[in-house]
C-alpha positions, 0 to 999 in steps of 0.5 A: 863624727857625722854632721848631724851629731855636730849640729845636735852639739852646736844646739845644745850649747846654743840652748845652755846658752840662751838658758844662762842668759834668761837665768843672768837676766832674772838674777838682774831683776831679782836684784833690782827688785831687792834694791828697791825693795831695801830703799823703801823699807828705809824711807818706811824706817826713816819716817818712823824714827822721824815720827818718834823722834825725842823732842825734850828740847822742846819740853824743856823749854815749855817747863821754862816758861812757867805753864802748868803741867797740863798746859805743858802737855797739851802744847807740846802735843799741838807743837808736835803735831805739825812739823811747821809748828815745830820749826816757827816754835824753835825759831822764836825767841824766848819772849815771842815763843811764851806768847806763841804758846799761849795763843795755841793754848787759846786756839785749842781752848776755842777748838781752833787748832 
């Protein structure tokens, strides 16, 4: 085998080489990028599971208070509207909770929401 032949072989596995580690970096890339790509679709999903979440409770204890179906419907659609307004609705009790509810009513009626 002459000189020249070895270093024509040398270079192509140095070449293969340096293909297989472009190729590994890629496969790296594609995979980071799947990743992050499959965290997003996630918090997409998540956020609309949240947005669709079933708050009978809620309802439940609108129909406890005695309100008109109408009334039930409107306040459960401003209650559900803002997160905060959900979470002061269920920390009230159920005294406080009536009146809170009535004052919402009063603001949507005043166009105050």
């Amino acid at each position: 085998m002459s000189i020249r032949q070895d270093s024509t072989g040398q270079s192509q596995v140095s070449q293969k080489k340096r293909k297989r580690n472009d190729e590994d970096k890629i496969m790296l890339a594609l995979d980071k990028l799947f990743e992050e790509s499959g965290k997003r679709m996630q918090a997409v999903t998540n956020a609309i599971v949240k947005g669709n979440e079933d708050r009978s409770d809620i309802a439940k204890e609108l129909k406890k208070m005695g309100l008109s179906v109408l009334d039930r419907i409107e306040a459960l659609k401003i209650i559900l509207d803002k997160p905060q307004n959900i979470s002061l609705f269920m920390s009230l009790d159920d005294e406080v909770r009536k009146v809170y509810v009535e004052n919402l009513l009063a603001g949507t009626a005043r166009g105050s929401t």
